[in-house]
C-alpha positions in Angstrom: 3.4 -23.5 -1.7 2.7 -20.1 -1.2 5.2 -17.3 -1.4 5.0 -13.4 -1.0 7.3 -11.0 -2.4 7.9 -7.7 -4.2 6.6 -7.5 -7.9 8.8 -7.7 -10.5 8.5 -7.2 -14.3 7.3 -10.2 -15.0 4.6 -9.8 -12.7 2.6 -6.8 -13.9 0.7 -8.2 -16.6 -0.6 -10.5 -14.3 -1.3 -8.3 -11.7 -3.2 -6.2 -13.8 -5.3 -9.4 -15.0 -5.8 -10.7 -11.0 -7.1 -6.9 -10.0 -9.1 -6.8 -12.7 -10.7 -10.2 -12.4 -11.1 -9.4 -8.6 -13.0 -6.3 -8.7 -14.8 -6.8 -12.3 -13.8 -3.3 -13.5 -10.4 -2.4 -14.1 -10.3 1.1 -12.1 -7.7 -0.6 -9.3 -5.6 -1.6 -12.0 -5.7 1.4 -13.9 -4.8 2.9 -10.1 -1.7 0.6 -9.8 -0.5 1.1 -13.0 -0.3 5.1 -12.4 1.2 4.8 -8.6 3.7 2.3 -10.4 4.8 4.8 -13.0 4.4 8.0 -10.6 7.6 9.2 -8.2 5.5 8.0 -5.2 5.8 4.2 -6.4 7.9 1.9 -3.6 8.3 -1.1 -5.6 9.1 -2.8 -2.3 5.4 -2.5 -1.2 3.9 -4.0 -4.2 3.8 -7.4 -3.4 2.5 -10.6 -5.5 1.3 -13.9 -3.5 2.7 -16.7 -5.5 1.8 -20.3 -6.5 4.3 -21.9 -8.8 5.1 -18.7 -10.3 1.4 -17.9 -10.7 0.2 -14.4 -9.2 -2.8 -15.0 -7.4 -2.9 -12.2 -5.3 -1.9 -8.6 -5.1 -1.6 -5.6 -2.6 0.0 -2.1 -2.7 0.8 -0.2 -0.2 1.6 4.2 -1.2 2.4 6.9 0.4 0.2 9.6 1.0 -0.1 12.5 3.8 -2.6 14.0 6.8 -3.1 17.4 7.0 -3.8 19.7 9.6 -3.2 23.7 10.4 0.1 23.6 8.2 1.1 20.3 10.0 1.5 17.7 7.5 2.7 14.1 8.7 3.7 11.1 6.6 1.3 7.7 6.2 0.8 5.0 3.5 -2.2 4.0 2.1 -3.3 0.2 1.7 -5.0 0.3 -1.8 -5.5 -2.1 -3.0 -5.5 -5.2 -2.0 -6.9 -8.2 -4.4 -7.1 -12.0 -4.7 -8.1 -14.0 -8.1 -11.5 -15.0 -8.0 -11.3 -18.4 -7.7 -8.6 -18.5 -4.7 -11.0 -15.7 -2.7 -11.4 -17.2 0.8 -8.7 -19.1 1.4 -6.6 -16.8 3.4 -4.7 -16.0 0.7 -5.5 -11.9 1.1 -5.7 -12.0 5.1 -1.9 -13.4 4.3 -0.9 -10.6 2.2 -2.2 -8.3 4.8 0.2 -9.2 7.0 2.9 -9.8 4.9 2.6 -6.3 3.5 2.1 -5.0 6.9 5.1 -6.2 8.2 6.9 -5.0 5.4 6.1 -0.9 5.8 7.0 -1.9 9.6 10.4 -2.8 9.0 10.8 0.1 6.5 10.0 2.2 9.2 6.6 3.1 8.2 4.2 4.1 11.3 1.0 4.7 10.0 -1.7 3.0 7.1 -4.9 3.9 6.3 -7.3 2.2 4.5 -11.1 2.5 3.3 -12.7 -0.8 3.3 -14.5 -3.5 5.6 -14.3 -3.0 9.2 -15.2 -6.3 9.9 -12.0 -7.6 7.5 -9.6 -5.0 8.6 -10.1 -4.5 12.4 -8.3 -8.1 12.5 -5.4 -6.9 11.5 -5.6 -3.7 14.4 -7.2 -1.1 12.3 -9.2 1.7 14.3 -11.9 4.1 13.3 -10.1 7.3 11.8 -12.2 9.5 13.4 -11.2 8.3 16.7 -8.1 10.2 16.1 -8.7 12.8 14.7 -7.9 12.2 10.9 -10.7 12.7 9.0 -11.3 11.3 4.7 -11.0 13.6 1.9 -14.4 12.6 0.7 -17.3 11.3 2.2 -17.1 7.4 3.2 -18.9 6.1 5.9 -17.4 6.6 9.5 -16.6 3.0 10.5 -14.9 2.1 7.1 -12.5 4.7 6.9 -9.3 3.3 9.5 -6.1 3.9 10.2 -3.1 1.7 12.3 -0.1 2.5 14.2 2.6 0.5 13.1 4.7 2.2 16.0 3.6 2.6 19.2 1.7 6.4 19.6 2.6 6.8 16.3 -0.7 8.8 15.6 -0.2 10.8 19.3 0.1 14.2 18.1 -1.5 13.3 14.2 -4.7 14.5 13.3 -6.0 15.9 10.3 -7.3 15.5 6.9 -5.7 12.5 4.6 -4.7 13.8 1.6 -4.6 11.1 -1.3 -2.5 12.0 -4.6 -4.8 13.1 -7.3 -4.6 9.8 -9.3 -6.4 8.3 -6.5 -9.6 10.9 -7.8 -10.3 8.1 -10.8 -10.9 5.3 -8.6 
């Protein structure tokens, strides 16, 4: 049976090794590993999907801001999110999606954004940044660059340029 929850100890190595296995580089872990030891870490959004005790999936959820004209309003940033290889497709990530989700909800999180599939994420009621106003630091194309309200108009009066925390730069 599967079970979601916050990492602990005992789960980092693993994590590390499920990351790297899922994206054949080890740049997202390397990323985790310096969120976990940085002040912006919320251990309570790193959560491990579990199998008998076996991490087969991972996702992190940090905070970050948007910017605009001196304005600068609070978000979290989905990144990232991984599934061993050879439990890929089988819901397993779509699950930690929402679990994770839920989770910055309750914690009174309003907004996410995440760079990645719009096809994958517009499932879970992502949105083109742009139509928004809020704008990547880099360039990315258009459509892949989203952002959801976790709260009802929470992006109302939000626009602006999302600024990442420079150990995102490695990635």
């Amino acid at each position: 049976m599967l079970t979601f929850s916050s990492e602990t100890n005992n789960d980092i190595a693993k994590i590390r090794e499920v990351v790297a296995d899922a994206f054949g580089q080890t740049n997202e872990a390397q990323l985790i590993e310096t969120i976990r030891n940085s002040p912006n870490f919320l251990p309570e959004l790193s959560i491990v999907a579990k199998e008998d005790e076996n991490v087969l999936g991972h996702i992190l959820f940090s905070p970050i801001t948007i910017e605009a004209q001196g304005q600068i309003s609070g978000a979290i940033a989905l990144a990232p999110v991984a599934v061993t290889p050879a439990r890929q497709r089988q819901a397993i990530g779509t699950q930690l999606v929402q679990v994770g989700l839920s989770k910055c909800r309750d914690l009174g999180h309003s907004i996410v954004v995440v760079l990645g599939h719009p096809q994958y994420y517009r499932r879970f009621g992502f949105q083109t940044a742009s139509n928004f106003g809020v704008q990547a630091p880099f360039p990315v194309p258009d459509e892949a660059f989203m952002v959801l309200e976790l709260m009802p108009d929470a992006l109302k009066d939000v626009s602006g340029i999302v600024r990442y925390p420079a150990y995102f730069d490695g990635v």
